[in-house]
TORKOL-4160 file (C-alpha; in steps of 0.2 Angstrom, whole numbers, padded with zeros to 4 digits, m for minus):
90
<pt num="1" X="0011" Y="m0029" Z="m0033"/>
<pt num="2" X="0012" Y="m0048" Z="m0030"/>
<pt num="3" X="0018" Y="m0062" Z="m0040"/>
<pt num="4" X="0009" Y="m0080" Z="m0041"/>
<pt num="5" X="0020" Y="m0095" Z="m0046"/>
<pt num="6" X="0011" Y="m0105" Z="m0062"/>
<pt num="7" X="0023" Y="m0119" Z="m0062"/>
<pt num="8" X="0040" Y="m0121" Z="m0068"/>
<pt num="9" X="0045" Y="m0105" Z="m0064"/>
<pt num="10" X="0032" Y="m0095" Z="m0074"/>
<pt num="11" X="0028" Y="m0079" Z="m0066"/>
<pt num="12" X="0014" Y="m0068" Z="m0067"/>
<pt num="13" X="0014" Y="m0051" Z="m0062"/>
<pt num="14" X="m0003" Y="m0046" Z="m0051"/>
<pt num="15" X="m0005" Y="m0028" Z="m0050"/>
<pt num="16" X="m0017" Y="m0017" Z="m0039"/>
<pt num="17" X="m0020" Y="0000" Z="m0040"/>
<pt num="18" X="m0024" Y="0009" Z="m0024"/>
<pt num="19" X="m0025" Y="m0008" Z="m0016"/>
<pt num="20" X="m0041" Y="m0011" Z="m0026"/>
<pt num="21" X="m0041" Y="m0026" Z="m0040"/>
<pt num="22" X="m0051" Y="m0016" Z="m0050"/>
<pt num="23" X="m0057" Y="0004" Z="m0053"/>
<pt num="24" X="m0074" Y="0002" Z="m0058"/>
<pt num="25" X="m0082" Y="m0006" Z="m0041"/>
<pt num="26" X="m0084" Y="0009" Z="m0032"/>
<pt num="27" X="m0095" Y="0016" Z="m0047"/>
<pt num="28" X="m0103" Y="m0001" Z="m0049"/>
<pt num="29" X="m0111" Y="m0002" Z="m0035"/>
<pt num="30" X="m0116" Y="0018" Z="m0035"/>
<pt num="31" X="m0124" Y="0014" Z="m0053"/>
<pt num="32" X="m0133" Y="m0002" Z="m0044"/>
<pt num="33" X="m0141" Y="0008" Z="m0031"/>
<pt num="34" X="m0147" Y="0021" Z="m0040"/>
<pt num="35" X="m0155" Y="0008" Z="m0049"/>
<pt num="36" X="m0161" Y="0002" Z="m0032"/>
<pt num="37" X="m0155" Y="m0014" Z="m0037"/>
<pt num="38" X="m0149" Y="m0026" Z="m0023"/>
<pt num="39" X="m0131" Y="m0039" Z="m0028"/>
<pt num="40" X="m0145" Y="m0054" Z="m0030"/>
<pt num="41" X="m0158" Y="m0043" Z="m0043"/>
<pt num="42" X="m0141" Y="m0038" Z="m0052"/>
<pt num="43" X="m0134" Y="m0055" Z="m0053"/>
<pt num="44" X="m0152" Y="m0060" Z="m0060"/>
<pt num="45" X="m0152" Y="m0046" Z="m0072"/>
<pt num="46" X="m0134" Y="m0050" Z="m0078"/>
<pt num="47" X="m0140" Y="m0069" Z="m0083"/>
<pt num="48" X="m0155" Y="m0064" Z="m0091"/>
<pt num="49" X="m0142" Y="m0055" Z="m0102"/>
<pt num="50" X="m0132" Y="m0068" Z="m0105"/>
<pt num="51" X="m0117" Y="m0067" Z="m0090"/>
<pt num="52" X="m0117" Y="m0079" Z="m0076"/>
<pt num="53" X="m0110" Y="m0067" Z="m0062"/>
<pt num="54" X="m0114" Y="m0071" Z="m0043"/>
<pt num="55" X="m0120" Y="m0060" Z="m0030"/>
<pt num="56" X="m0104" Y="m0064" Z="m0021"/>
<pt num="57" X="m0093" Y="m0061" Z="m0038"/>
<pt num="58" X="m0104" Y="m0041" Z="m0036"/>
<pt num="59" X="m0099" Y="m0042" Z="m0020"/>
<pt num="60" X="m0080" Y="m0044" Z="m0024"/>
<pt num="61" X="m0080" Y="m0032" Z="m0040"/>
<pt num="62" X="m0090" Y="m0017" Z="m0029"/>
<pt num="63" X="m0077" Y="m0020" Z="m0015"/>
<pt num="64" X="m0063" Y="m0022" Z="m0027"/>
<pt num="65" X="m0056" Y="m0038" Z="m0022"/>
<pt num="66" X="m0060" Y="m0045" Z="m0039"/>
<pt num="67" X="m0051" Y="m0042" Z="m0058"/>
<pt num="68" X="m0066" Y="m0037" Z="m0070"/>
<pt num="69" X="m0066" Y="m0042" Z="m0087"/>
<pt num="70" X="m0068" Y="m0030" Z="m0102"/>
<pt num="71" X="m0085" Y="m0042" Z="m0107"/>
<pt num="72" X="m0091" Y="m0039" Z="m0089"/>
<pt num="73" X="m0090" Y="m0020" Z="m0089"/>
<pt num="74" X="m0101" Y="m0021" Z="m0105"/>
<pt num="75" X="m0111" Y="m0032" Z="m0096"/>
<pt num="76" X="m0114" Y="m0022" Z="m0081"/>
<pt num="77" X="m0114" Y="m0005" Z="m0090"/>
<pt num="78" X="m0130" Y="m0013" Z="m0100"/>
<pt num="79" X="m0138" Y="m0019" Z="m0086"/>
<pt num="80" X="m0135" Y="m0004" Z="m0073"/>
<pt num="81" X="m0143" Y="0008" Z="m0088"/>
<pt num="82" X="m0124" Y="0017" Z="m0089"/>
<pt num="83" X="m0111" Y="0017" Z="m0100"/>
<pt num="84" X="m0094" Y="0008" Z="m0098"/>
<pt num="85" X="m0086" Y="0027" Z="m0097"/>
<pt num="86" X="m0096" Y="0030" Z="m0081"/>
<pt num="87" X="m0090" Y="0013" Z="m0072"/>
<pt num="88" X="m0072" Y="0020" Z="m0077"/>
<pt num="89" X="m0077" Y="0036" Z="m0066"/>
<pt num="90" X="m0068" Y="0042" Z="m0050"/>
């Protein structure tokens, strides 16, 4: 846990769990390659849906040095052909 400074001394509390920002990027990328799927087709499918995610954002959710949101698990769920449930997997 970390804490990042927002300005006249507001705080806000950064957690990690196993030094991961997230728990669904190991299983994000697992669903994408079964999907054989590279980050860029991914990224594509993702904005055909209606989310604007870069290959380097995949990157950093799959290697869990970026927060996801709730709408963004939906998102991927839909587009890997999984269910949120899965990408909650360990």
């Amino acid at each position: 846990m970390f804490f990042q400074v927002l300005g006249e001394g507001t705080q806000l509390k950064l957690y990690k769990y196993n030094s991961r920002c997230n728990i669904a990027g190991m299983q994000v990328r697992a669903a994408r390659e079964r999907a054989g799927l590279s980050q860029e087709q991914l990224a594509a499918r993702l904005q055909l849906e209606g989310l604007n995610l870069s290959q380097k954002a995949i990157s950093r959710i799959e290697t869990g040095d970026r927060i996801v949101a709730d709408f963004e698990l939906l998102f991927l769920a839909k587009s890997l052909g999984a269910t949120v449930y899965e990408l909650f997997g360990e």
